[in-house]
Structures are given as structure tokens and as C-alpha cells.
C-alpha positions in Angstrom: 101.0 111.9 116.5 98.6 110.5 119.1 95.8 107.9 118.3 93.1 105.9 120.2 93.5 102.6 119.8 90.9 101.0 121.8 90.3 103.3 124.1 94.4 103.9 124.9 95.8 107.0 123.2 99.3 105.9 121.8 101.9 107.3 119.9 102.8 107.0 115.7 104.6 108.4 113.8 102.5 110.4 111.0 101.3 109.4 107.9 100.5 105.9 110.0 98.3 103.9 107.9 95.2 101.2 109.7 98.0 98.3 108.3 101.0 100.1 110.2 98.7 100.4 113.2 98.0 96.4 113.0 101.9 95.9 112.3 103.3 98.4 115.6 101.0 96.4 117.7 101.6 93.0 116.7 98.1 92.2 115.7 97.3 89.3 114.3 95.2 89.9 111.2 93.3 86.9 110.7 90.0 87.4 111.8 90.0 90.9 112.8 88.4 94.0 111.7 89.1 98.0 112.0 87.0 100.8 112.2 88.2 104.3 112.0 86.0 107.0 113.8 83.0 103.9 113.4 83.5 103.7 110.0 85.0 99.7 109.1 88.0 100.4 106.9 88.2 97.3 104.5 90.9 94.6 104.6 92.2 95.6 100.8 92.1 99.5 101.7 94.7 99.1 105.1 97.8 99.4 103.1 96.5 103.1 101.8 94.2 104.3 104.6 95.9 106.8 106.9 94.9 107.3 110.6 94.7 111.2 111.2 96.2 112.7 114.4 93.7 112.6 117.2 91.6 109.5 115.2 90.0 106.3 117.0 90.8 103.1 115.7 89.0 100.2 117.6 90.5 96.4 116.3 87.8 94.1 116.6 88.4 90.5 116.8 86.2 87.6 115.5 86.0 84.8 118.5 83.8 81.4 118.2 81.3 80.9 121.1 78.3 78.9 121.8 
């Protein structure tokens, strides 16, 4: 199935979940949050959420700056 992930549509296989999104990319999770179709999936709930077909996931990280 096809997702947006930041803007780039990319391929999973289905029944992906937010966590095995963050996992296929490499993504560091420290300091990083995910919203699916702009709503903020929680850290704990990544294991269980599933990313429809056609969904947008946008990884947000957290940077220092001054």
C-alpha cells in the first residue's frame, strides 16, 4: 500500500503500523513525534496504530535552537 510520509508517497506493506513506519525508515525515535492525517498518534499507541492505504504520516523531530 502507498503512504505519505512527509510529503513522499512510499510503499508498505499493509497492515503497517506508525512504529513499523519509524522502523522501515530508520528513524531514530528519540525525540520525535507522528501525526497521522494531523492527528499526533502517541508514543505508547505506535505498536497498535495502523497507517491506512492512502494516509499521511508527517515525523516530526524535536531540535534545540536559540
Amino acid at each position: 500500500m502507498e503512504i505519505q510520509v512527509n510529503g513522499q508517497w512510499r510503499e508498505f506493506p499493509d497492515g503497517t503500523t506508525v512504529e513499523g513506519v519509524l522502523e522501515a525508515l530508520g528513524t531514530v525515535t528519540k525525540g520525535v513525534a507522528v501525526a497521522v492525517d494531523g492527528v499526533v498518534v502517541r508514543r505508547g499507541e505506535w505498536p497498535e496504530a495502523v497507517v491506512r492505504k492512502g494516509a499521511s504520516v508527517d515525523i516530526l523531530t524535536a531540535v534545540q535552537g536559540g
